[in-house]
C-alpha positions in Angstrom: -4.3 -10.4 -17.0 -6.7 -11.8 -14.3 -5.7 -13.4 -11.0 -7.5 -15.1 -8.7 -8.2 -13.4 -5.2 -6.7 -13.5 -2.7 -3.4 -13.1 -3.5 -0.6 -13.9 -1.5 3.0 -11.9 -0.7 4.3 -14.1 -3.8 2.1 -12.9 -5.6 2.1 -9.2 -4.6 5.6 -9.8 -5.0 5.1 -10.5 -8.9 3.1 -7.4 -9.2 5.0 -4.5 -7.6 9.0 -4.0 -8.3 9.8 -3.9 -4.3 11.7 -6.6 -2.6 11.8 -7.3 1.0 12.4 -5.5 3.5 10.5 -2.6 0.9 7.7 -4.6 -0.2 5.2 -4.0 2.5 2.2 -5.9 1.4 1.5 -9.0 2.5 -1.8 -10.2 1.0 -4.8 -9.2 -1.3 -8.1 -9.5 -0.4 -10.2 -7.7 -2.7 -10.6 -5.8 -5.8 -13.4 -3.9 -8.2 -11.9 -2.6 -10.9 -11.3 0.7 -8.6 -10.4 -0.1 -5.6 -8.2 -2.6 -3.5 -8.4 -4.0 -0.2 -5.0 -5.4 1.1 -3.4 -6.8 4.4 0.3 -6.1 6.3 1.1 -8.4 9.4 2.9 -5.7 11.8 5.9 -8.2 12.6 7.2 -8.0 15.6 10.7 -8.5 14.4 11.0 -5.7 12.0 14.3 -3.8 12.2 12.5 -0.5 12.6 11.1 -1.7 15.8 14.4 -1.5 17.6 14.8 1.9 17.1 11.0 3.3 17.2 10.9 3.4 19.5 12.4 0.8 21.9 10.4 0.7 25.4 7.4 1.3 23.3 7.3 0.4 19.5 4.6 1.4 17.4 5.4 1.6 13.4 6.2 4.8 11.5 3.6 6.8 10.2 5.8 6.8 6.8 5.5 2.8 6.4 2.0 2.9 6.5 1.4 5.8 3.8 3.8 3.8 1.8 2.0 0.8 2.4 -1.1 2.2 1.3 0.6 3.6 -1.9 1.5 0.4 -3.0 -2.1 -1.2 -2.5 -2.8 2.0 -5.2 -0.1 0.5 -7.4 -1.6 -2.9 -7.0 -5.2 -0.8 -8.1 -3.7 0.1 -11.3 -1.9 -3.3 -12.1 -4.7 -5.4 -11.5 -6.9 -2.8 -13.3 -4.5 -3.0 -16.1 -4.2 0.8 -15.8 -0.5 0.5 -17.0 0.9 -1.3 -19.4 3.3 -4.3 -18.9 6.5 -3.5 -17.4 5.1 -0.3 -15.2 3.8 0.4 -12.5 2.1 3.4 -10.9 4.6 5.4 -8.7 3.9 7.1 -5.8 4.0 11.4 -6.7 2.2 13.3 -4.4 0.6 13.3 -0.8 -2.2 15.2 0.3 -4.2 15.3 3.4 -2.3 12.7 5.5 -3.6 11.9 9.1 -2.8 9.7 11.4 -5.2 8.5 13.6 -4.1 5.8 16.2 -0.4 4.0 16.7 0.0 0.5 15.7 1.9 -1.9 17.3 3.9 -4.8 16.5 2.2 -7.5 16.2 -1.3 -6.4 14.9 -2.8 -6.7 11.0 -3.2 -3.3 9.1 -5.9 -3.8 6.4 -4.8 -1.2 3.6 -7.3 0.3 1.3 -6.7 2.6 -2.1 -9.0 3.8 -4.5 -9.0 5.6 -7.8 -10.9 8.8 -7.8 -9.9 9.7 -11.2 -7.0 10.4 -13.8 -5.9 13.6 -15.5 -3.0 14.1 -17.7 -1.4 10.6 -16.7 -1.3 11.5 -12.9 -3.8 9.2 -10.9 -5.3 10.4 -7.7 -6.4 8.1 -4.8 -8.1 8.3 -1.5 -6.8 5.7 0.9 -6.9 4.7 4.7 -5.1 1.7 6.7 -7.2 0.5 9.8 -6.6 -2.0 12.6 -9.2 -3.6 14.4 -11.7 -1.5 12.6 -10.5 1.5 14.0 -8.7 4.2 11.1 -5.2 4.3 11.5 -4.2 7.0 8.2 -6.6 8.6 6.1 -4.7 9.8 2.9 -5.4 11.2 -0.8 -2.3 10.8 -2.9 -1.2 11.0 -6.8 0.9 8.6 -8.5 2.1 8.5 -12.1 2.7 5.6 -14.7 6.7 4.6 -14.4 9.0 2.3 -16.5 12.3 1.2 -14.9 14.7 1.0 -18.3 16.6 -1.9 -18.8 
């Protein structure tokens, strides 16, 4: 299957299983065969906000390792690494960092690439900056899943 880049949140939205408020990617911008390069708009009217914290919001380090997990899943869909009907879950994180808080309101640009696969469990390297500057650095491992119908 071949699509034409960029792909918009429709789009991402016909790839990956999440629905909103769980699918966290908002657009793809690029693709090799390896690796991915996505976007997120930090809206400043997501739920979390009102809670993380509320005189100063900044977004959880969680949402943006799982945003970056699911540009990996978008790696192996669009590299038809899986067949139809899966998709590569998230297994494993190694080596998370976070490196600078971002706000509401700013664009994350999520990247995930395939380092290499071993028994059916693929391992990525991944970051998310904003404004050029590293937000995460990550390596995670994600397998080949099937929901049954």
């Amino acid at each position: 299957m071949t699509h034409t880049l960029p792909l918009e949140r429709d789009d991402v939205a016909g790839l990956l299983p999440h629905s909103a408020p769980a699918l966290l990617v908002d657009r793809v911008l690029a693709f090799d065969g390896r690796a991915t390069h996505a976007q997120v708009h930090v809206a400043p009217d997501w739920d979390v906000f009102r809670g993380h914290f509320p005189d100063r919001p900044i977004l959880p380090g969680v949402l943006m390792i799982e945003m970056v997990a699911q540009t990996g899943a978008l790696t192996g869909l669009l590299g038809g690494m899986v067949h139809d009907g899966a998709f590569l879950a998230f297994t494993g994180i190694n080596k998370a960092r976070f490196r600078r808080p971002v706000v509401p309101g700013e664009t994350l640009d999520l990247f995930a690439e395939l380092q290499d696969v071993r028994r059916n469990i693929y391992r990525f390297v991944g970051r998310a900056e904003c404004e050029g500057q590293r937000a995460l650095t990550i390596e995670f491992l994600a397998s080949p899943l099937t929901f049954d119908e």
